[in-house]
NUVO-734643 format. One record per residue (C-alpha): residue number from 1; residue in three letters; chain; x, y, z. Coordinates in nm, 2 decimals, decimal comma. Layout:
[pt NUM; "ALA"; "A"; [X; Y; Z]]
...
//
This chain:
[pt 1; "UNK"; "A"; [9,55; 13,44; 9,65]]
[pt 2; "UNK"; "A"; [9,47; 13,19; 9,37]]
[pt 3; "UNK"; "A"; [9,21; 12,95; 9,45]]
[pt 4; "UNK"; "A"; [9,29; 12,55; 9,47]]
[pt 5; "UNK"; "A"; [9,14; 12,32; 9,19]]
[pt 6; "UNK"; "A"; [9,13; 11,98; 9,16]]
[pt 7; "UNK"; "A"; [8,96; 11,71; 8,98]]
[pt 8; "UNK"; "A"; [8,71; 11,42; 9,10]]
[pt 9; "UNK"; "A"; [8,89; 11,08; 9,06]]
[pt 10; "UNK"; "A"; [8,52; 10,93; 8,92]]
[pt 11; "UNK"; "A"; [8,40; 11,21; 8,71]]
[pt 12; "UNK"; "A"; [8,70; 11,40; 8,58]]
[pt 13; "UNK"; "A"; [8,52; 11,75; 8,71]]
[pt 14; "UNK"; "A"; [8,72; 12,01; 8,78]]
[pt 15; "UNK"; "A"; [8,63; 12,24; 9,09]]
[pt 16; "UNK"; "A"; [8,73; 12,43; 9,38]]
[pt 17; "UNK"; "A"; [8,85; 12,21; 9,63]]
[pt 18; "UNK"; "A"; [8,62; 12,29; 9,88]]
[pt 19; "UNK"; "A"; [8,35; 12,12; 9,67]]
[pt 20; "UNK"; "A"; [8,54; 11,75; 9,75]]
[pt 21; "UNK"; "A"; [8,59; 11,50; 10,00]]
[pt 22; "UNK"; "A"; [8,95; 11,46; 9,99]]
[pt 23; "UNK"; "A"; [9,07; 11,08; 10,06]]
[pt 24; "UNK"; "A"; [9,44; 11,07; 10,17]]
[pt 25; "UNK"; "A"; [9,71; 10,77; 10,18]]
[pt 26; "UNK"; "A"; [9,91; 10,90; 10,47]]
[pt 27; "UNK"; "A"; [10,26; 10,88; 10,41]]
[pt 28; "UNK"; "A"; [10,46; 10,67; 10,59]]
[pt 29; "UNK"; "A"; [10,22; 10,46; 10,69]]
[pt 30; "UNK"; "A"; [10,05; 10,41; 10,38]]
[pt 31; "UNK"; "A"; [9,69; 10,42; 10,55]]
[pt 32; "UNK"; "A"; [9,41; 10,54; 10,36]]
[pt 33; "UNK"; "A"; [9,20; 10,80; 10,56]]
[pt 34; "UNK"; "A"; [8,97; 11,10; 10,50]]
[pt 35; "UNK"; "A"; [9,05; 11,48; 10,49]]
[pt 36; "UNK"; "A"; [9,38; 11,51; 10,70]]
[pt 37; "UNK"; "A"; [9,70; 11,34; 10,70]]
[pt 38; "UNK"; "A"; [10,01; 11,48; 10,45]]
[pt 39; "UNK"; "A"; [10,02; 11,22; 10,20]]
[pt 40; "UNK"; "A"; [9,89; 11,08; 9,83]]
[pt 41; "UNK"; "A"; [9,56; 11,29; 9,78]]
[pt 42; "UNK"; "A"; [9,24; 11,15; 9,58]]
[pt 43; "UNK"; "A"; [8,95; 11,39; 9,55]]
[pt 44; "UNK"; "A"; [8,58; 11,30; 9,47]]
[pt 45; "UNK"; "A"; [8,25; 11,45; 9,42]]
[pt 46; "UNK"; "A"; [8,01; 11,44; 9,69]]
[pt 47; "UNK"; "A"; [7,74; 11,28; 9,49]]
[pt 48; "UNK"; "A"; [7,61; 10,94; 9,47]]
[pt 49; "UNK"; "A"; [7,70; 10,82; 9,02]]
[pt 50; "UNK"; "A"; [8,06; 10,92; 9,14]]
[pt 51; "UNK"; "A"; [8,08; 10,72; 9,48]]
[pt 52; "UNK"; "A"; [7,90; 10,41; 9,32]]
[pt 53; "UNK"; "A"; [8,17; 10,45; 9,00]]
[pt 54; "UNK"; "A"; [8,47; 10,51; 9,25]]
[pt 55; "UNK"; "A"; [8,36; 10,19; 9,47]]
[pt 56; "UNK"; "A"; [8,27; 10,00; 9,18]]
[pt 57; "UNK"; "A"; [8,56; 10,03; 8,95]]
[pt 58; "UNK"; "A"; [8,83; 10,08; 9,20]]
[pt 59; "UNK"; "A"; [8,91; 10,46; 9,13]]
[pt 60; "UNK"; "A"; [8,99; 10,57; 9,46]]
[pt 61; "UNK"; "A"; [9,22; 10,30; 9,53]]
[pt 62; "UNK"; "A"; [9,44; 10,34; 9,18]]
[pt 63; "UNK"; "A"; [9,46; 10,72; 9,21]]
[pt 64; "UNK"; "A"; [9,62; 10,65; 9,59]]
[pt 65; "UNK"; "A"; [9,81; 10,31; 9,51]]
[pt 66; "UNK"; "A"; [9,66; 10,19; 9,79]]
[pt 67; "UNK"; "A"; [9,39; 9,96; 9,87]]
[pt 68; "UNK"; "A"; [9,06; 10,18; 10,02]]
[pt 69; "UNK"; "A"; [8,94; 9,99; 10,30]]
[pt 70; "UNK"; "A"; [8,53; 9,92; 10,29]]
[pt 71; "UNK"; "A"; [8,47; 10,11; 10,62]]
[pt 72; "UNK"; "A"; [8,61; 10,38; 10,43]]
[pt 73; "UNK"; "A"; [8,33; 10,40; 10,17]]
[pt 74; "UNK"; "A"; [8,04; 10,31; 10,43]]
[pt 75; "UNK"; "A"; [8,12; 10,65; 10,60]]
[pt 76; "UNK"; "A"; [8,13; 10,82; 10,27]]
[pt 77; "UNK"; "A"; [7,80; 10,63; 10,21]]
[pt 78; "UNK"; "A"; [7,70; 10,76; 10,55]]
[pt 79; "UNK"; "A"; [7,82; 11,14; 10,48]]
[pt 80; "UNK"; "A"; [7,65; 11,16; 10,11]]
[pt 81; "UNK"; "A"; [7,32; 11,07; 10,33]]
[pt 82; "UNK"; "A"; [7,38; 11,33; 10,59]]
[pt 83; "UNK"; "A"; [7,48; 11,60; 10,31]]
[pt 84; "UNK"; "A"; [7,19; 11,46; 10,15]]
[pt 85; "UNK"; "A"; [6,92; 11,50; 10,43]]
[pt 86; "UNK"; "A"; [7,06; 11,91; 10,52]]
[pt 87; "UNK"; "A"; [6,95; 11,96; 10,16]]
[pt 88; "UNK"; "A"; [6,59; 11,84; 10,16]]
[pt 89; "UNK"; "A"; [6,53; 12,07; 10,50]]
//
């Protein structure tokens, strides 16, 4: 089986999928969640330059045509910190 690419919405990196968080507009509600949900997918590095650019400059919200809620990005804040402290142990 081929393997699934895809390309951060901050950085433009392409990668295996595995390596994103994928952010999803459910369809047809048109709410923005994390990993499930069939919808309008936006995929981003797990790594703090492309949170900060995605937050800051809207990137996540124009890939999906949606507005991104802020609780959204405090719990990707709050996973890059967890991902973050498994590393350093």
């Amino acid at each position: 089986m081929k393997p699934n690419y895809r390309r951060c919405t901050s950085c433009r990196k392409v990668g295996l999928k595995e390596e994103f968080w994928r952010i999803v507009r459910v369809f047809p509600s048109g709410k923005v969640q994390l990993d499930m949900g069939m919808g309008r997918s936006a995929y981003i590095c797990p790594q703090v330059s492309c949170l900060q650019a995605a937050q800051k400059k809207n990137r996540l919200g124009r890939s999906l045509h949606a507005s991104v809620p802020e609780a959204l990005y405090q719990t990707l804040w709050q996973r890059l910190a967890q991902s973050n402290s498994q590393k350093k142990t």
